[in-house]
PQR file with spaces between the fields and no chain letter, atoms N, CA, C, O and H, PARSE charges and radii, in Angstrom:
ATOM       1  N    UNK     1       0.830   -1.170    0.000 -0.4000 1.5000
ATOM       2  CA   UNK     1       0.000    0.000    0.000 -0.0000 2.0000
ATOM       3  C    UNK     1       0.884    1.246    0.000  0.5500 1.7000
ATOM       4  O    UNK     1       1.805    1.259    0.817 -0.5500 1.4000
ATOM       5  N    UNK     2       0.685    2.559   -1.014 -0.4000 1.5000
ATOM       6  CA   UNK     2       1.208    3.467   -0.850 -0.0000 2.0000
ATOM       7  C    UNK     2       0.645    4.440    0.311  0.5500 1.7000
ATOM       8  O    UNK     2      -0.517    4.619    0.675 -0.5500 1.4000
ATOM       9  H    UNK     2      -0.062    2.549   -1.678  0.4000 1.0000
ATOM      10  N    UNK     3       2.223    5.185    0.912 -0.4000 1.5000
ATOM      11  CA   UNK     3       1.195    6.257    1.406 -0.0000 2.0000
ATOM      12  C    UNK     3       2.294    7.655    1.314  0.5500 1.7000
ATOM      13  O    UNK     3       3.500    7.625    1.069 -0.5500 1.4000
ATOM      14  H    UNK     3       3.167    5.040    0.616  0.4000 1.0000
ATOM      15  N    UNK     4       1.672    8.512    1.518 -0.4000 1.5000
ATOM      16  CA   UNK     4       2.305    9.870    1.243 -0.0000 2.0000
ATOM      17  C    UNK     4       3.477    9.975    2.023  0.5500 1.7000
ATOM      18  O    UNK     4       3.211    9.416    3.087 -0.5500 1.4000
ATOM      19  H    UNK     4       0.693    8.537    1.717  0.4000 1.0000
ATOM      20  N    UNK     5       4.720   10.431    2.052 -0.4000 1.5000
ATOM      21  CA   UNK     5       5.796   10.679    3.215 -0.0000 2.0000
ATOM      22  C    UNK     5       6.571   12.000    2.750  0.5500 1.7000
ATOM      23  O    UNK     5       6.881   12.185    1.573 -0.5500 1.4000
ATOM      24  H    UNK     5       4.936   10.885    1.188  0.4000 1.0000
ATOM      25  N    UNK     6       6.809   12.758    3.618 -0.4000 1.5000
ATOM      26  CA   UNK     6       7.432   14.366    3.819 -0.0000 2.0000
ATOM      27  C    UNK     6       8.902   14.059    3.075  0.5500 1.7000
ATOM      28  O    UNK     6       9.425   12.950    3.196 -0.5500 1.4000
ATOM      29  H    UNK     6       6.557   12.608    4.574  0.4000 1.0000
ATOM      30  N    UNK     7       9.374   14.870    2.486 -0.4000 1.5000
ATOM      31  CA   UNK     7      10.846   15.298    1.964 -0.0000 2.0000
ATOM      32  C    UNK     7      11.052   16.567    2.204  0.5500 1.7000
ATOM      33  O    UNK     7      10.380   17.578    2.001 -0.5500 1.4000
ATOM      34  H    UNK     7       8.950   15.770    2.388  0.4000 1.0000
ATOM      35  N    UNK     8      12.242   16.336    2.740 -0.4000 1.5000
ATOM      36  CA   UNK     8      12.964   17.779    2.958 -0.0000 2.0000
ATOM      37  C    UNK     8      13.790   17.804    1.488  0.5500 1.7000
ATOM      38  O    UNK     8      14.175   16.782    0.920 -0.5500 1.4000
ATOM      39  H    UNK     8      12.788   15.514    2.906  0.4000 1.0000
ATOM      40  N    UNK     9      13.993   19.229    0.965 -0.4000 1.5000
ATOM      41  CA   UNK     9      15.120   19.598    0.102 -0.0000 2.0000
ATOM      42  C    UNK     9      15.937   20.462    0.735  0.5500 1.7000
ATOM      43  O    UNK     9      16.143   20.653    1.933 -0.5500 1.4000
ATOM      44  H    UNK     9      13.681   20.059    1.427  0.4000 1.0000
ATOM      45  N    UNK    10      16.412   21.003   -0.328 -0.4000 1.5000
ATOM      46  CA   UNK    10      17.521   22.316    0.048 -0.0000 2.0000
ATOM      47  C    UNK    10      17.100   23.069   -0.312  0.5500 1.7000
ATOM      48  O    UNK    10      16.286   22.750   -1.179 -0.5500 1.4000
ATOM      49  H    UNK    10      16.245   20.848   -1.302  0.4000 1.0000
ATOM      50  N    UNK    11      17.192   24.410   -0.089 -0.4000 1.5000
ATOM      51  CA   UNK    11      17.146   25.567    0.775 -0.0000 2.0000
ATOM      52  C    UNK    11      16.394   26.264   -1.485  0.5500 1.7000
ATOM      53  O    UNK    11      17.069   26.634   -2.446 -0.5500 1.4000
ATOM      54  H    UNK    11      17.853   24.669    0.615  0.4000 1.0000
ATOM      55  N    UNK    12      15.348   26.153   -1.380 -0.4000 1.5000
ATOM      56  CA   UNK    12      14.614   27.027   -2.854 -0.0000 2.0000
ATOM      57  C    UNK    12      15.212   25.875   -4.154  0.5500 1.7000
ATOM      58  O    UNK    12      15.599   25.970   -5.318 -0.5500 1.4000
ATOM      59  H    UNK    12      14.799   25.853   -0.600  0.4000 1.0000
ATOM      60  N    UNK    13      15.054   25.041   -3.374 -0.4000 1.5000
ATOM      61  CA   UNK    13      15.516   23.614   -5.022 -0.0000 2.0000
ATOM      62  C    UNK    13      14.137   22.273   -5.008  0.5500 1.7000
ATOM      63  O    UNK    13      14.228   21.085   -5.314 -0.5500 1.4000
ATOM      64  H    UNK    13      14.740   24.963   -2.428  0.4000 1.0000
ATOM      65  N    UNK    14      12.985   23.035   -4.547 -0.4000 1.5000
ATOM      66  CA   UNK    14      11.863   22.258   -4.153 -0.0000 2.0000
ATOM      67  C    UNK    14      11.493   21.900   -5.592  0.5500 1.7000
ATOM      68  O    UNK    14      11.257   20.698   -5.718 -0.5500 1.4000
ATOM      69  H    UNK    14      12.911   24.001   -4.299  0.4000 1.0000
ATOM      70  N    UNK    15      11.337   22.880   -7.111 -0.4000 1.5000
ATOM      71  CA   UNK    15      11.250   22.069   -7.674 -0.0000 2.0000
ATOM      72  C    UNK    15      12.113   21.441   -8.774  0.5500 1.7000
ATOM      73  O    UNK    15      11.680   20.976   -9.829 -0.5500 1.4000
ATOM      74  H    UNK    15      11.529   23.856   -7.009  0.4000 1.0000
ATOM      75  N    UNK    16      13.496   21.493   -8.353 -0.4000 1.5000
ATOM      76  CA   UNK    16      14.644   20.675   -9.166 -0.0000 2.0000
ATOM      77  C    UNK    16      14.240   19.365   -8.317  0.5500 1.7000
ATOM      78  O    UNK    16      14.073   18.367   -9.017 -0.5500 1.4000
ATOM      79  H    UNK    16      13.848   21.870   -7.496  0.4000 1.0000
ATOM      80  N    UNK    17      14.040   19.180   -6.819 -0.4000 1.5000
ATOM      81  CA   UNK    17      13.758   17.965   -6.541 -0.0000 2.0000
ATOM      82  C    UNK    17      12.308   17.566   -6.576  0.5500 1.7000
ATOM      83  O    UNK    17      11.995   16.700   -5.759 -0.5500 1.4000
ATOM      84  H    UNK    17      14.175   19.991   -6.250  0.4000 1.0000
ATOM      85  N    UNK    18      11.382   18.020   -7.347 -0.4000 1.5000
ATOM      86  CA   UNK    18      10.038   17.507   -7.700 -0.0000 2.0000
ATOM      87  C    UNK    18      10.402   16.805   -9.421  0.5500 1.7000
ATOM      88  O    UNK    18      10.012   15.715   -9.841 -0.5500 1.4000
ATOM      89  H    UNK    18      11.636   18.723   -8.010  0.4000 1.0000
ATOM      90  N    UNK    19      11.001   17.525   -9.946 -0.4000 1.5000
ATOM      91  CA   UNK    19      11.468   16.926  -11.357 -0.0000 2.0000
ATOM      92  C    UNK    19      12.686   15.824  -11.113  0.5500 1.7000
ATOM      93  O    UNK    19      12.500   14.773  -11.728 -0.5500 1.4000
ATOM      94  H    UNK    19      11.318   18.410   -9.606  0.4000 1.0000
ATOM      95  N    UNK    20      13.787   15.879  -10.395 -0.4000 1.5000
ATOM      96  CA   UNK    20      14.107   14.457  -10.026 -0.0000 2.0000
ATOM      97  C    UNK    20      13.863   13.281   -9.718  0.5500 1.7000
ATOM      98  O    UNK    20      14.421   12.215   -9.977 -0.5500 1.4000
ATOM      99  H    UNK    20      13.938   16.732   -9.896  0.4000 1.0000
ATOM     100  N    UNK    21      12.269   13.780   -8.673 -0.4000 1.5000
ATOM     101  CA   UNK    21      11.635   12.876   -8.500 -0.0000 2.0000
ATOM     102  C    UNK    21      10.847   11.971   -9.423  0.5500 1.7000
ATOM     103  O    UNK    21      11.085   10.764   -9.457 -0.5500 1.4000
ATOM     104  H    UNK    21      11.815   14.646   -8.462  0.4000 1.0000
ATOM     105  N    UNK    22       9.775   12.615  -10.283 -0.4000 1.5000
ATOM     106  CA   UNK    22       9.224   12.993  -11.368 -0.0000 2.0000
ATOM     107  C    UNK    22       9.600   11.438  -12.168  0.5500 1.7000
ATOM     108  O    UNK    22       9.150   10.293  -12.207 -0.5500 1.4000
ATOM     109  H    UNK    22       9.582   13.595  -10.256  0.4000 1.0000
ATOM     110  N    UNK    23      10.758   12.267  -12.768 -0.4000 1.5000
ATOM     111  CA   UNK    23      11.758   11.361  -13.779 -0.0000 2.0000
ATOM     112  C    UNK    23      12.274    9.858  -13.425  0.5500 1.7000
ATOM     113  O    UNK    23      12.830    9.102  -14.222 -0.5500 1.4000
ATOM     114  H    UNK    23      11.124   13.197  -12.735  0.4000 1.0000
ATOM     115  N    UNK    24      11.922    9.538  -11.827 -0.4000 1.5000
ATOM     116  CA   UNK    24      12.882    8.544  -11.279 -0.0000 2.0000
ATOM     117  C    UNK    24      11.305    8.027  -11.253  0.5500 1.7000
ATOM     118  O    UNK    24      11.367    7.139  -10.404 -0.5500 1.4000
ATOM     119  H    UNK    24      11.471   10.152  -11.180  0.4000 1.0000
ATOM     120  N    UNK    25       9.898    8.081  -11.713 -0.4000 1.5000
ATOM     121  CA   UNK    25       8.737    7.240  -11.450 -0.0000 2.0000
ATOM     122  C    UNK    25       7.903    7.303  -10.185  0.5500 1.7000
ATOM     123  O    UNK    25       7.366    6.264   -9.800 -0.5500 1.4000
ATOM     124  H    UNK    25       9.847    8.802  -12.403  0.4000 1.0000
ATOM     125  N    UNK    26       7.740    8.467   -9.483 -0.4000 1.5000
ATOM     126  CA   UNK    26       7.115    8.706   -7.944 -0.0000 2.0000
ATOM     127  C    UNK    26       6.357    9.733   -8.881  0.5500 1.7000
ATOM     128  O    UNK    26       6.650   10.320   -9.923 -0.5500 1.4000
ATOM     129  H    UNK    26       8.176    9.311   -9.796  0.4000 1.0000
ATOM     130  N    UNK    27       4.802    9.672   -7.706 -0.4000 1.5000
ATOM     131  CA   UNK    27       4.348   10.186   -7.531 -0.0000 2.0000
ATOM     132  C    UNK    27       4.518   11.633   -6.795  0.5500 1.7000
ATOM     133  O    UNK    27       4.809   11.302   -5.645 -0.5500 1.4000
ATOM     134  H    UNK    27       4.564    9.195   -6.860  0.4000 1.0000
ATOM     135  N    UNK    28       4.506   12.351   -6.817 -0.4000 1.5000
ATOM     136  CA   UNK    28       4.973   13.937   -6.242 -0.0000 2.0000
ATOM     137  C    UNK    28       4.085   14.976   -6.319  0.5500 1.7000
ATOM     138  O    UNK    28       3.499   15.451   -7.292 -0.5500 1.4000
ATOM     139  H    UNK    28       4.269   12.619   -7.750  0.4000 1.0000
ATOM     140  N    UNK    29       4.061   15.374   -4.707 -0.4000 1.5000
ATOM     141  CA   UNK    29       3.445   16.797   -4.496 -0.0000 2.0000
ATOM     142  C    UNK    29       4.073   17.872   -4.327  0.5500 1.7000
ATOM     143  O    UNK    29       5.259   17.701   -4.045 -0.5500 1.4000
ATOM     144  H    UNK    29       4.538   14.989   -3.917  0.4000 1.0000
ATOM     145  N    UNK    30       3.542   19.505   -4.428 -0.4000 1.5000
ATOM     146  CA   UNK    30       4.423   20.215   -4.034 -0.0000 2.0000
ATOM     147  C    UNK    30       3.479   21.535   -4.077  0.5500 1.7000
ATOM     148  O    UNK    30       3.601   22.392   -4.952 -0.5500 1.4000
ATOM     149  H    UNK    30       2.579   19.644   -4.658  0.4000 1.0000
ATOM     150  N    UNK    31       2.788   21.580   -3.318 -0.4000 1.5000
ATOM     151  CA   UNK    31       1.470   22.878   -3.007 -0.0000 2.0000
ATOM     152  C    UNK    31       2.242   24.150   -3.011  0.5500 1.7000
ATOM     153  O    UNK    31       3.074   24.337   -2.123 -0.5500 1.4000
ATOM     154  H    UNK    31       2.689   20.884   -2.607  0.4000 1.0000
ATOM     155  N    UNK    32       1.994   25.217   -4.121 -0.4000 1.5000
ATOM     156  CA   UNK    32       2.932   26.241   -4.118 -0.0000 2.0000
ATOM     157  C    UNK    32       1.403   27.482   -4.193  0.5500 1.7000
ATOM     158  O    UNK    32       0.317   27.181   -4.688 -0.5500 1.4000
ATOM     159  H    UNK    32       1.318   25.065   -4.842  0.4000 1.0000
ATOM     160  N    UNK    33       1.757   28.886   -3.543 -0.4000 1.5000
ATOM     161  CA   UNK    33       1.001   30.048   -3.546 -0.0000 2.0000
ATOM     162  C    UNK    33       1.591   30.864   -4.340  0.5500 1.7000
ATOM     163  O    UNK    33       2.803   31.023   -4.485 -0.5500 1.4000
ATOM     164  H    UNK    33       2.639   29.130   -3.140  0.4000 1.0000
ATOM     165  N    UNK    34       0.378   31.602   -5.074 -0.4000 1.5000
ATOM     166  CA   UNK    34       0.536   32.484   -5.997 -0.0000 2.0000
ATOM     167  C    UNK    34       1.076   33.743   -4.790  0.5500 1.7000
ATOM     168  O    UNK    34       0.513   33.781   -3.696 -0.5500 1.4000
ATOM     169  H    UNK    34      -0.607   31.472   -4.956  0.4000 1.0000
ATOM     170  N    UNK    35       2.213   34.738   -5.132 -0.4000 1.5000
ATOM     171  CA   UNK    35       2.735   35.889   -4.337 -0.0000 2.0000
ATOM     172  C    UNK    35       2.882   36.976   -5.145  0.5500 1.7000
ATOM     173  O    UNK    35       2.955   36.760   -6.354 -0.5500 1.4000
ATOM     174  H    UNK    35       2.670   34.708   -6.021  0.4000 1.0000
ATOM     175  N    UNK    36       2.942   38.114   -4.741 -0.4000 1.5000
ATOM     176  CA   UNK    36       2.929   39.349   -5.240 -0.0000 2.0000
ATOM     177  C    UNK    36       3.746   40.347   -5.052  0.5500 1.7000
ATOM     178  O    UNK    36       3.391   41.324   -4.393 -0.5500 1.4000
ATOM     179  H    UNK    36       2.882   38.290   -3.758  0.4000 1.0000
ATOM     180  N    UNK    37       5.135   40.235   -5.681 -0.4000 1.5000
ATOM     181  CA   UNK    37       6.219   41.070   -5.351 -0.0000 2.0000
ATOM     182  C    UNK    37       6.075   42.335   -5.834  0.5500 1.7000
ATOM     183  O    UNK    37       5.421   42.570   -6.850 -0.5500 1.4000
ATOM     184  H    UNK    37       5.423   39.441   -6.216  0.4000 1.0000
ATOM     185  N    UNK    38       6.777   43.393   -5.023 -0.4000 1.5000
ATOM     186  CA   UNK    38       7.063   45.255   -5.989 -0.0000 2.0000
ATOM     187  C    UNK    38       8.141   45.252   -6.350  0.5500 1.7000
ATOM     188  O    UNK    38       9.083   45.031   -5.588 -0.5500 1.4000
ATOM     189  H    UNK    38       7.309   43.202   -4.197  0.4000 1.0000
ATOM     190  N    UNK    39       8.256   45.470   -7.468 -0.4000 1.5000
ATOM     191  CA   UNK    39       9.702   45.686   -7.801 -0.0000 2.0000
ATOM     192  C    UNK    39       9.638   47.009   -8.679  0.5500 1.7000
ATOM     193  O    UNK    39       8.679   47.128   -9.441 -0.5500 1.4000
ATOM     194  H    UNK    39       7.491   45.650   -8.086  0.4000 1.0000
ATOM     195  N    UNK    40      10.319   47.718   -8.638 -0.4000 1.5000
ATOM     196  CA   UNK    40      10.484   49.272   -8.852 -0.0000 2.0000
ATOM     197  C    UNK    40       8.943   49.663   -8.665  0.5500 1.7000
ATOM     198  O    UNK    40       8.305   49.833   -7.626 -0.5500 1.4000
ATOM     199  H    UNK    40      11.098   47.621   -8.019  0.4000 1.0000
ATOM     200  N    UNK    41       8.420   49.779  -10.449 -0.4000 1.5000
ATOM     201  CA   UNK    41       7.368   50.533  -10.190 -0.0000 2.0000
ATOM     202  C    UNK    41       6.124   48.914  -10.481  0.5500 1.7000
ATOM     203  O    UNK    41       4.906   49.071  -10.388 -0.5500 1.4000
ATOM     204  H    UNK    41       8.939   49.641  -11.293  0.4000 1.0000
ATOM     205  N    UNK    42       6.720   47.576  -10.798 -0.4000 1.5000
ATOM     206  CA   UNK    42       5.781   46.923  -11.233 -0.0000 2.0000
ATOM     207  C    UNK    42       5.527   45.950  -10.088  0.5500 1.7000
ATOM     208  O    UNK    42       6.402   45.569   -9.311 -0.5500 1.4000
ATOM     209  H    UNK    42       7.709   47.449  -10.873  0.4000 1.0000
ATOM     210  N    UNK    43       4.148   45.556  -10.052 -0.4000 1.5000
ATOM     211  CA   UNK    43       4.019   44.200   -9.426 -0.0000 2.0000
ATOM     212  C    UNK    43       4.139   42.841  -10.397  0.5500 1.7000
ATOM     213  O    UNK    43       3.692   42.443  -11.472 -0.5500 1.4000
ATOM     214  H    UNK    43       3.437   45.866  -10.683  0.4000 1.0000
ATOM     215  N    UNK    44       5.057   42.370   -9.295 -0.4000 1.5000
ATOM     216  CA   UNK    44       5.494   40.751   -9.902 -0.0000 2.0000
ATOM     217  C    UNK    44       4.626   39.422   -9.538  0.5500 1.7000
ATOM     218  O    UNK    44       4.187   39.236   -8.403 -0.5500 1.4000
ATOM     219  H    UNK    44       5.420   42.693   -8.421  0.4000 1.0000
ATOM     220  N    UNK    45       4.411   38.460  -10.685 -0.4000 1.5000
ATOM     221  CA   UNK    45       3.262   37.638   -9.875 -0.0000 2.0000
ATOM     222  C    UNK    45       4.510   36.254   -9.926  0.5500 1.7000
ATOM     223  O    UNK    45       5.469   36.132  -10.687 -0.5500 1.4000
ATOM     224  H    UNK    45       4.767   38.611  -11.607  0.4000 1.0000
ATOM     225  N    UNK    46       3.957   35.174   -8.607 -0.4000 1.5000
ATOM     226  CA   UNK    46       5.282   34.273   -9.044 -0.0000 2.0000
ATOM     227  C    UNK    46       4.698   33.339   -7.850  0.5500 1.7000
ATOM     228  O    UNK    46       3.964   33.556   -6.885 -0.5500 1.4000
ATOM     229  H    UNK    46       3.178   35.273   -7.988  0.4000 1.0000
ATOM     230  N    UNK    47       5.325   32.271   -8.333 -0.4000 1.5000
ATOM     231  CA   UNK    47       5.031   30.962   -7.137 -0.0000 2.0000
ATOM     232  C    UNK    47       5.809   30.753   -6.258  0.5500 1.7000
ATOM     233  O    UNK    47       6.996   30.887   -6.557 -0.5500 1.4000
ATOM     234  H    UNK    47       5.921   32.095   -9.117  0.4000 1.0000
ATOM     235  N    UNK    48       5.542   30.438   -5.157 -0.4000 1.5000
ATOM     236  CA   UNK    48       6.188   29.810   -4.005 -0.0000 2.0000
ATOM     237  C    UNK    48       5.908   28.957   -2.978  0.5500 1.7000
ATOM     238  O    UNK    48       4.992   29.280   -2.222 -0.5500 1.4000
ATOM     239  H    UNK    48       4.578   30.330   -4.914  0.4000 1.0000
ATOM     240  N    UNK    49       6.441   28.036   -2.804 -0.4000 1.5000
ATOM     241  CA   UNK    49       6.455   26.604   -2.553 -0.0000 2.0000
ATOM     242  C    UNK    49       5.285   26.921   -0.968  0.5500 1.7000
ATOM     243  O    UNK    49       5.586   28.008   -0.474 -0.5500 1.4000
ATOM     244  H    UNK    49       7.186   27.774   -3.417  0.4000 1.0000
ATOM     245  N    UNK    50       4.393   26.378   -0.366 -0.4000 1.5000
ATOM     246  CA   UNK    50       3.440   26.285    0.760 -0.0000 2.0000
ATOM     247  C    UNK    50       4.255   26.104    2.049  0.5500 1.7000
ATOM     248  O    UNK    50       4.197   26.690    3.131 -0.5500 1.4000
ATOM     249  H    UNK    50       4.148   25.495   -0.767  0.4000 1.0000
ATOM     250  N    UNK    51       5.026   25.119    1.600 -0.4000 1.5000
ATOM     251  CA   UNK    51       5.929   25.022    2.560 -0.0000 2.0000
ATOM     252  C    UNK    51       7.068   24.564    2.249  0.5500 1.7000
ATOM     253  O    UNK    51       7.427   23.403    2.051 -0.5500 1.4000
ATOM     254  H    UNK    51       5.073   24.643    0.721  0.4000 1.0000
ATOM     255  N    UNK    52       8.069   26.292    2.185 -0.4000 1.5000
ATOM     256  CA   UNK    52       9.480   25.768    1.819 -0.0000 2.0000
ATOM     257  C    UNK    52      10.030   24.648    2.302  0.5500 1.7000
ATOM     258  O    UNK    52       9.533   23.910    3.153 -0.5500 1.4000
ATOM     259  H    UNK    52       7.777   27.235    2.346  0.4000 1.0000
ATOM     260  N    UNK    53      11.222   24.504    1.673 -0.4000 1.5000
ATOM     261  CA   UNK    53      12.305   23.049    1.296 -0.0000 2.0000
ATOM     262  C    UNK    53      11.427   22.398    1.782  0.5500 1.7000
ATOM     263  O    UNK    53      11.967   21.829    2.730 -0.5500 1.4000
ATOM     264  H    UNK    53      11.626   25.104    0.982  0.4000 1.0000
ATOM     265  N    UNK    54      10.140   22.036    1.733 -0.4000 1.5000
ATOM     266  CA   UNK    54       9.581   20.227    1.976 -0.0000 2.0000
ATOM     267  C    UNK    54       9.107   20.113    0.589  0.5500 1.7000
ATOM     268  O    UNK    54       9.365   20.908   -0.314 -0.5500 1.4000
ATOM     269  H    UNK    54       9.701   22.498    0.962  0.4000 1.0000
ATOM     270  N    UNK    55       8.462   19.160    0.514 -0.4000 1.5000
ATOM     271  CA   UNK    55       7.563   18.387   -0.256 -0.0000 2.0000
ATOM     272  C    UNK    55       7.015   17.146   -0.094  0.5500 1.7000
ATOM     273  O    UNK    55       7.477   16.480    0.833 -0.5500 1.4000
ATOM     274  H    UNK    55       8.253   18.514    1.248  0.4000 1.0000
ATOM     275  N    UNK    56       5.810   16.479   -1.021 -0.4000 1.5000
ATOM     276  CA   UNK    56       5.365   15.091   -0.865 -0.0000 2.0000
ATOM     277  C    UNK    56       6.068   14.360   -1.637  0.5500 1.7000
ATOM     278  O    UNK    56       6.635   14.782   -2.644 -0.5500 1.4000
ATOM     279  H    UNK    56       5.435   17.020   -1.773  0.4000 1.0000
ATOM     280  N    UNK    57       6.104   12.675   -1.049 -0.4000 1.5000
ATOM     281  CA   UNK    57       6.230   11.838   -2.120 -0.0000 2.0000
ATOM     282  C    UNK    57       5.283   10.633   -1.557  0.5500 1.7000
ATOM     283  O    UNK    57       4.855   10.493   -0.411 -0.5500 1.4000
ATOM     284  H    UNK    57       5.643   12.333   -0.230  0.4000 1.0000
ATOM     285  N    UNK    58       5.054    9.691   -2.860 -0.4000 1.5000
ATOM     286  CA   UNK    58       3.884    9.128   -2.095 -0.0000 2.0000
ATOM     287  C    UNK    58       4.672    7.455   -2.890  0.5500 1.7000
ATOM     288  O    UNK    58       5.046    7.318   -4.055 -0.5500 1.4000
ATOM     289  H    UNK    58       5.402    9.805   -3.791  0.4000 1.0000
ATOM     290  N    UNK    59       4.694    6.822   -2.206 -0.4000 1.5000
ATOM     291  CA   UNK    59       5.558    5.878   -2.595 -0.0000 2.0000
ATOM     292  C    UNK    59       5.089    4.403   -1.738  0.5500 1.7000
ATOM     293  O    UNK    59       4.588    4.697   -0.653 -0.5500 1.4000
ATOM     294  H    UNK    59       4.390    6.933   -1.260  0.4000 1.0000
ATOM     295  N    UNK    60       5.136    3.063   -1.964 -0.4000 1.5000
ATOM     296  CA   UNK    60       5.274    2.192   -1.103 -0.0000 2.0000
ATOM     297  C    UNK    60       7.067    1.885   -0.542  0.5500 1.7000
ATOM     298  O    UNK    60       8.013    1.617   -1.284 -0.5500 1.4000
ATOM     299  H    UNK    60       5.543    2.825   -2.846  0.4000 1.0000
ATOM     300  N    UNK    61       7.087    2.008    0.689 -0.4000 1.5000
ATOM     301  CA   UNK    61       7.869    1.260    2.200 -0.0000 2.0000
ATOM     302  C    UNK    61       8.550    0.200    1.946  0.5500 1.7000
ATOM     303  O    UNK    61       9.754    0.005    1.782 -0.5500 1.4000
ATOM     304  H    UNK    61       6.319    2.226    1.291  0.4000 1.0000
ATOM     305  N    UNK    62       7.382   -0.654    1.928 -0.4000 1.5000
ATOM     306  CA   UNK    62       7.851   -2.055    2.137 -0.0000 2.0000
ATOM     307  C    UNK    62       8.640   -2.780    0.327  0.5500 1.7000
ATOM     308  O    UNK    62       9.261   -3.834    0.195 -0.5500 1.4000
ATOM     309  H    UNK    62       6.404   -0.495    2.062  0.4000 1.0000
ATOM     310  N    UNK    63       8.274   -1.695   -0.838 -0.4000 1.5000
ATOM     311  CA   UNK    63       8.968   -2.196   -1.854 -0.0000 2.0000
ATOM     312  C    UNK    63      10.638   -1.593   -1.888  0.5500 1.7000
ATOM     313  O    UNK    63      11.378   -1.889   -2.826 -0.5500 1.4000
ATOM     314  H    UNK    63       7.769   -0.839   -0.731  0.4000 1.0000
ATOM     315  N    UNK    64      10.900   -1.095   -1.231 -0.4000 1.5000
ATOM     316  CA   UNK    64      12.305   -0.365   -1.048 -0.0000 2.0000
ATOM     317  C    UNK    64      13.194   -1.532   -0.392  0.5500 1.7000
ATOM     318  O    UNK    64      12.943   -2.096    0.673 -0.5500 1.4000
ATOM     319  H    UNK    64      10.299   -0.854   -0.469  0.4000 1.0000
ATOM     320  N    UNK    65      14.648   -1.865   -1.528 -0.4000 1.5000
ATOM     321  CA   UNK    65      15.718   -2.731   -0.963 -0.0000 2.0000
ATOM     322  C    UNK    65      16.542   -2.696    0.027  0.5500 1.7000
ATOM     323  O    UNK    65      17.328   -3.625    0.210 -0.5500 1.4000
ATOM     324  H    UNK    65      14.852   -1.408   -2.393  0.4000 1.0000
């Protein structure tokens, strides 16, 4: 049975390690909020992770060597 389990990354590489993951055949979460930066005179729109350096992976336990 799969079930979801927490990953930590490094420090704003949440999604270089969602596409590592990705590629290696896991299932992967990674809940990111839309934010609203000023920069000079413009507002910036841009994502950011819900909860930095973590993420999901949802994987079975007991198939791991």
């Amino acid at each position: 049975m799969s079930d979801w389990y927490v990953v930590k990354t490094k420090a704003n590489k949440e999604e270089l390690a969602k596409q590592n993951l990705i590629n290696q055949g896991y299932k992967v979460y990674l809940p990111v909020v839309k934010k609203i930066k000023k920069v000079g005179n413009r507002l910036r729109f841009f994502k950011q992770a819900l909860f930095p350096n973590y993420l999901f992976i949802k994987f079975d336990f007991n198939l791991i060597n």
